[in-house]
C-alpha positions in Angstrom: -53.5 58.8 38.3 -56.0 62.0 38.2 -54.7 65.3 37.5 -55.8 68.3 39.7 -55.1 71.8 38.8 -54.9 74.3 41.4 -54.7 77.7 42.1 -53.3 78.8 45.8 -51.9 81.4 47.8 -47.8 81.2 48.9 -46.7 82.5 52.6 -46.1 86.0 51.0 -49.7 86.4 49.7 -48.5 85.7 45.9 -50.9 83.7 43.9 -49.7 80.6 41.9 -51.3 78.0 39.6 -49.6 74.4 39.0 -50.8 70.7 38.8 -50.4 67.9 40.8 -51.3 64.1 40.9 -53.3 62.5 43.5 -55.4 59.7 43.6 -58.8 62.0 44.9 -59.3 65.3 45.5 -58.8 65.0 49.1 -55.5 64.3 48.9 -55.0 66.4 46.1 -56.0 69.3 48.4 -53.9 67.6 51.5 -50.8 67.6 49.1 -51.1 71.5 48.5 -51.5 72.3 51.6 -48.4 70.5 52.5 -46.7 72.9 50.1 -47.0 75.6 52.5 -50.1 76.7 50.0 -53.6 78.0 50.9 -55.8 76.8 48.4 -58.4 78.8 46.4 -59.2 76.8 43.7 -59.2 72.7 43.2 -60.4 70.5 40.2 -59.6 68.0 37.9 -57.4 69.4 34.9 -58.9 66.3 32.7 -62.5 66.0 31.5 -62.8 69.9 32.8 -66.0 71.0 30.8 -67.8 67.6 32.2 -66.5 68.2 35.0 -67.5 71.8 35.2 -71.2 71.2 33.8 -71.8 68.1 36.8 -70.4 70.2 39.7 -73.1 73.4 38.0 -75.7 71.2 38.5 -74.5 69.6 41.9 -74.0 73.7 43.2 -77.5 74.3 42.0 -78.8 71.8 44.5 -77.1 72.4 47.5 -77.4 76.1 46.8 -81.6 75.2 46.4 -81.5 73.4 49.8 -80.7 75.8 52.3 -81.8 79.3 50.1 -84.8 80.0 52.6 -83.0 80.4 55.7 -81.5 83.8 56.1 -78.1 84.7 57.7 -78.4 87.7 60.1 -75.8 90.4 59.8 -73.8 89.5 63.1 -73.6 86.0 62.0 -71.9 87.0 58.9 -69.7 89.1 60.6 -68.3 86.8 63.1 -67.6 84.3 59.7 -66.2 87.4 58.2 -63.9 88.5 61.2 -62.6 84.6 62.0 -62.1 83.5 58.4 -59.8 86.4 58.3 -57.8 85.9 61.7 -57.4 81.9 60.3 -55.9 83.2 57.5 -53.9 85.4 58.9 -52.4 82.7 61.1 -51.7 80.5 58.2 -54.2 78.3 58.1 -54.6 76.8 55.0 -58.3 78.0 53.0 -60.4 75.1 53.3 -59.0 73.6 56.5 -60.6 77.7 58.1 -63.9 77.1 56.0 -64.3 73.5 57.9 -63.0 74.7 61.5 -65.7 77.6 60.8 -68.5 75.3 59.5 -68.0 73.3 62.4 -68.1 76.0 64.8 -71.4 77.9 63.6 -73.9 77.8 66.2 -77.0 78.0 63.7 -78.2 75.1 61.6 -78.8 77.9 58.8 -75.4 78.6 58.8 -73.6 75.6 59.3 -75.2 74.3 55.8 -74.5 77.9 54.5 -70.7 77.8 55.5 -70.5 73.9 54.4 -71.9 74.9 51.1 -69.2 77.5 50.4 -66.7 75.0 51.2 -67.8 72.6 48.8 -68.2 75.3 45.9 -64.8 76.6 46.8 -63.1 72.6 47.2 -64.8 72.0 43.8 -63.1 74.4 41.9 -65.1 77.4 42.1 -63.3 80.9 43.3 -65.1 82.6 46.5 -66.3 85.2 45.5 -67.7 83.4 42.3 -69.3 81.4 45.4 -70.6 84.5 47.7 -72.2 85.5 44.5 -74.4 82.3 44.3 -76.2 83.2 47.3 -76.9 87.5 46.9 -79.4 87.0 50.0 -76.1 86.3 52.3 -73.1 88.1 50.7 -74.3 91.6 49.3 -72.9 93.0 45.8 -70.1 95.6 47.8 -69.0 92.4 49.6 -68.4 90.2 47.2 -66.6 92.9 45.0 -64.3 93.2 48.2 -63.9 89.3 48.3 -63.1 89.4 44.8 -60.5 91.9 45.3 -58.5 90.1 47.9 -58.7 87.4 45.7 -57.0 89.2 43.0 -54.9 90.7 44.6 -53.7 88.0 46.8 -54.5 89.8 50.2 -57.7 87.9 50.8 -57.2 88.0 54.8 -56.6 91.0 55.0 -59.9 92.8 52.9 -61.6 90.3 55.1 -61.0 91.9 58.3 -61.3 95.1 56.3 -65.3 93.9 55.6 -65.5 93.2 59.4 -64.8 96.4 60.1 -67.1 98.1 57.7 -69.4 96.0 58.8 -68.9 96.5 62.3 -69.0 100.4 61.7 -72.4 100.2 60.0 -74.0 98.3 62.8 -72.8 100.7 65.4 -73.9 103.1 62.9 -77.3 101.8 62.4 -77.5 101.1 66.4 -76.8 105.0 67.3 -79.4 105.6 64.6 -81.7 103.9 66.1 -81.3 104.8 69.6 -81.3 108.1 68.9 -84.9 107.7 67.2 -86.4 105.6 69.4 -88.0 108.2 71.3 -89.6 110.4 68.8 -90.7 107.1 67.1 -92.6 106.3 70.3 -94.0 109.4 70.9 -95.0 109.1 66.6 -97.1 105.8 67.4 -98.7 107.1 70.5 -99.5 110.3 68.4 -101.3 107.9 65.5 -103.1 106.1 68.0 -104.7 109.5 69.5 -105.2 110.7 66.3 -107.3 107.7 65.0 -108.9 107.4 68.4 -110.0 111.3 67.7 -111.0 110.5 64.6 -113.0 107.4 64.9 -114.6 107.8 68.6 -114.4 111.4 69.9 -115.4 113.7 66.9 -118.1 112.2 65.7 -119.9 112.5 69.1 -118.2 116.1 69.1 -119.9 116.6 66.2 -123.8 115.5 67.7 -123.9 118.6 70.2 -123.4 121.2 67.3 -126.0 119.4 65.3 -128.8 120.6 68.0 -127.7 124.3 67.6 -127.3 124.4 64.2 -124.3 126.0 64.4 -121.7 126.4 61.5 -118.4 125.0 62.3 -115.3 126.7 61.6 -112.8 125.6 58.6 -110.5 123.6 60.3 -113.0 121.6 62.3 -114.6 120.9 59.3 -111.8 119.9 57.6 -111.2 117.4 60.9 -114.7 116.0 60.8 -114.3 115.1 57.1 -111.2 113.4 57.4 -113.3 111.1 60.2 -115.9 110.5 57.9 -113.9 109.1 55.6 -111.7 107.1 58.3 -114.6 105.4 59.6 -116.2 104.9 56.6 -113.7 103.8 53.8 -111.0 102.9 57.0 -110.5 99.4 55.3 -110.7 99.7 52.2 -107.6 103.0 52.5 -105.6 100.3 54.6 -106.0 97.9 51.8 -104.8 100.6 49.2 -101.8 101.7 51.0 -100.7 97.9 52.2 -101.5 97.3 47.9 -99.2 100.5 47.1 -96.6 99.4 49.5 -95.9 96.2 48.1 -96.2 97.3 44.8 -93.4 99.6 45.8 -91.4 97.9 47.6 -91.3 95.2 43.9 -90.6 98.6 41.8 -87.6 99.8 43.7 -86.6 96.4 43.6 -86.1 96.3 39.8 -83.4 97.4 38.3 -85.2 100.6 36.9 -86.6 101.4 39.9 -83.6 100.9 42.1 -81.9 103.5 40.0 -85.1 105.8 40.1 -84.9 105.8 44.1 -81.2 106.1 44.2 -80.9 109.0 41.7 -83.7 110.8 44.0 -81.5 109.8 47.2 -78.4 111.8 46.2 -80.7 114.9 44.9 -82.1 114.8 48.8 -80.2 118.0 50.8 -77.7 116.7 53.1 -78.6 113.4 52.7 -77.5 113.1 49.6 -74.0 114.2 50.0 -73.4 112.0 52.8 -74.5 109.3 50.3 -71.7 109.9 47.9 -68.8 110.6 50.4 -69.9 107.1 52.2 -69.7 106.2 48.4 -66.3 107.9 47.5 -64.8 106.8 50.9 -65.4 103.1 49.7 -64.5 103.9 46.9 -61.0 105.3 47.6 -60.4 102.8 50.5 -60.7 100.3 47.9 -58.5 100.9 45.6 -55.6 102.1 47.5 -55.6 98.8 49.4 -55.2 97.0 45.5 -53.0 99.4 44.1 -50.5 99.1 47.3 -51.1 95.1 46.7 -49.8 95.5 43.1 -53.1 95.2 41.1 -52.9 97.3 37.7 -54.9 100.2 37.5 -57.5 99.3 35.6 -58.5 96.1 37.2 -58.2 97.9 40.5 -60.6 100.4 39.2 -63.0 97.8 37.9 -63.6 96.1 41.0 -63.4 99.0 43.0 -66.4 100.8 41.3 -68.5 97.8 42.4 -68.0 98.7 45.7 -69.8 101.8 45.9 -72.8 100.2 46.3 -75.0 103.2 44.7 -75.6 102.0 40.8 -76.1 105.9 39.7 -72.7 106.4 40.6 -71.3 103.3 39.7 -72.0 104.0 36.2 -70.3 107.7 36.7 -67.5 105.9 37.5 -67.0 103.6 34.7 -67.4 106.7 32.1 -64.1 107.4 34.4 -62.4 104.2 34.1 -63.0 104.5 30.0 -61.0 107.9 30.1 -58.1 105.9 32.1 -57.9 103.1 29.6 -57.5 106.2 26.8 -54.7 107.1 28.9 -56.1 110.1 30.6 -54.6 110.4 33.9 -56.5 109.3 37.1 -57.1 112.4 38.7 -58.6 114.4 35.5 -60.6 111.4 34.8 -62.5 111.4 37.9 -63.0 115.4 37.8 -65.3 114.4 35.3 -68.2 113.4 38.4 -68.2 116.2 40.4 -71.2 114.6 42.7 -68.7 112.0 44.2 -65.2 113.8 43.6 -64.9 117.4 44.7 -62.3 119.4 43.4 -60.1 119.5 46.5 -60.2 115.0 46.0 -59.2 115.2 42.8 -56.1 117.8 43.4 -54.8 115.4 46.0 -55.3 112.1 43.7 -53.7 114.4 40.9 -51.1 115.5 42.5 -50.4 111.9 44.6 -50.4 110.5 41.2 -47.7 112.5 40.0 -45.3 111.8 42.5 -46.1 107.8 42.4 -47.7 108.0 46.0 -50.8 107.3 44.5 -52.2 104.3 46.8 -51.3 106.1 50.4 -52.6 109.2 49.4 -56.0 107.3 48.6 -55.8 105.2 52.0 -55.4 108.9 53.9 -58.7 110.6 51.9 -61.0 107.8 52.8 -59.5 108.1 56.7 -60.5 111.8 56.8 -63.4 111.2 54.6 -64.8 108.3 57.1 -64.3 110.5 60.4 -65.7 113.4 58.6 -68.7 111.7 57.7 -68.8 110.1 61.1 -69.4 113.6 62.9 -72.4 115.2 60.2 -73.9 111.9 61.1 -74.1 112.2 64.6 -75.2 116.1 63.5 -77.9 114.5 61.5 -79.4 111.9 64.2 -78.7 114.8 67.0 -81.3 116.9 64.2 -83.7 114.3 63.3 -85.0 114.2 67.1 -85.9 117.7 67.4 -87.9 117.4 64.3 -89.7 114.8 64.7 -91.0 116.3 67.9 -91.8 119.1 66.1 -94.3 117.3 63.5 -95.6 115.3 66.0 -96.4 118.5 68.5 -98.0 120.5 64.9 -100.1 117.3 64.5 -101.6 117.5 68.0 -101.8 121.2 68.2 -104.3 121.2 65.3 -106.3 118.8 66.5 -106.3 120.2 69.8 -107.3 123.5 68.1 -109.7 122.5 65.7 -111.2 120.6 68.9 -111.4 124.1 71.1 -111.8 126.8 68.6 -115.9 125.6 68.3 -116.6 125.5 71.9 -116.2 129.3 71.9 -118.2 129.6 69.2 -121.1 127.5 70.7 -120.2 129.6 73.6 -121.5 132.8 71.7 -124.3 131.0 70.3 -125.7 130.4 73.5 -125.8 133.7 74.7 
């Protein structure tokens, strides 16, 4: 009879690793889970490199089948937020994946969510699963995933990705509420401008021709800018839909993406909200798997990844090479001044001395999070007002350039 070696979760969260004999892998899985085990990883202890090399291939094509449908954000969420309360009330692993796969609403997802359960049944660890599919599970929560995992608190960093998830949509949403106005008001402006520009100046421009009249700078400066909307109008579209996508491709690639993420945390208060959303995540992160009993180091390894911003990922490693010198934590991190401030790394320091290290972390991303919660509402509350103010200097020229020569054609008659 088949062996199966397995790796599962106990009642208590601890992880263990045995074998066991079963005819299948069904009933290999059915036999763990009789154990009072929630099983993370299943596959045949003989012929494992064969083995390992046919199921590759075999995730390859049911990875290739359903890659062009897209899972939206809510969708993941609700997977997110329900594997986690399954867990939580001790159902076993892939027993939750099935019961979720066979409630998903979307055809998109149910092959999405059946998919992970096969990769998962078949041996492979989740987050080594999420990673197969980066258009579903982004980097930061897979690095998450991979955490629970390690730590053996998978349930529970699950519902902590629900809620960061959650906290960015209602982010986004007051975002965009608050912009939807002045982005109205933008699009209207656009369309009066080009309507200026293509229909009414040029005809504007046919009663000064009769008078031979000189127009002033900034009607000048209007009637060129028609010219050359009416008569290259196409052919500038083209260009900037050409140097959009070409863009958009750059910022995609690796050097590019850290090009326009350096540039993001140079930009005034944006910037620093970056890199406390950053060190927030950061902190939360590792405090949850140092208070699960994760050394140090590997704490700080997978916790970097979740900071989303590669710049400052890399800042961070240079930090986790001082810690495995055996610099403490604390005067490690003082070395990136952009994400730690000196008042963060006086309260690591100092929780670090007196062994309270993994609270102390917990309660800075708390105050960090509702801090960065009210200059974002201060942000949003001053975007409006400025964006009424470009669009109002935008139609205030043209409504100048527009009046200024009717005086002068005023004088020119008399």
């Amino acid at each position: 009879m088949p062996q199966f070696a397995y790796k599962a979760l106990q009642p208590d969260g601890v992880a263990v690793e045995g074998l066991i004999e079963a005819p299948n892998r069904q009933e290999a899985l059915r036999l763990v889970e009789g154990k009072a085990l929630r099983p993370v990883r299943l596959g045949e202890a003989a012929g494992a490199a064969a083995g390992g090399a046919k199921a590759g291939a075999g995730w390859g094509r049911r990875l290739s089948l359903g890659g062009g449908n897209k899972i939206s954000a809510r969708t993941l969420e609700n997977f997110t937020r329900l594997l986690s309360s399954l867990m939580a009330a001790g159902v076993p692993f892939s027993r939750a994946l099935v019961i979720i796969q066979r409630e998903a609403a979307e055809p998109a997802a149910k092959a999405k969510w059946k998919e992970l359960h096969d990769l998962v049944i078949d041996g492979m660890p989740l987050s080594d699963a999420m990673a197969r599919s980066p258009e579903t599970f982004p980097r930061v929560y897979v690095a998450m995933v991979e955490a629970g995992e390690a730590g053996g608190f998978l349930d529970v960093v699950l519902a902590q990705i629900a809620d960061f998830q959650a906290r960015e949509k209602e982010l986004k949403g007051k975002v965009a509420t608050a912009l939807m106005y002045p982005a109205i008001l933008l699009v209207l402006a656009l369309g009066v401008l080009i309507f200026l520009l293509v229909f009414f100046i040029p005809r504007f421009q046919l009663v000064f021709q009769g008078f031979n009249a000189e127009l002033p700078l900034i009607t000048q400066l209007i009637v060129g800018v028609s010219d050359a909307v009416r008569g290259y109008g196409l052919f500038l579209a083209a260009g900037l839909a050409v140097a959009g996508i070409s863009a958009r491709h750059w910022f995609r690639s690796p050097r590019g993406r850290r090009a326009w993420e350096g540039w993001i945390l140079r930009v005034p208060t944006l910037g620093p909200l970056l890199a406390q959303f950053a060190m927030a995540r950061f902190c939360r992160m590792l405090g949850t798997l140092l208070g699960a009993g994760v050394p140090l180091i590997s704490a700080l390894n997978v916790a970097r990844r979740s900071i989303g911003n590669q710049i400052l990922v890399d800042a961070v490693a240079d930090s986790i090479d001082r810690v495995k010198e055996g610099k403490a934590l604390g005067k490690s991190l003082a070395q990136n001044r952009a994400l730690f401030p000196g008042a963060i790394v006086e309260m690591i320091s100092v929780a670090e001395e007196s062994g309270k290290l993994d609270a102390e972390l917990l309660r800075i991303a708390n105050t960090t999070e509702g801090d960065l919660d009210r200059q974002l509402k201060a942000v949003v509350a001053l975007a409006e007002p400025v964006m009424l103010f470009v669009i109002a200097a935008l139609i205030g020229t043209i409504f100048i350039g527009m009046v200024i020569p009717i005086f002068s054609l005023q004088d020119h008659i008399k």
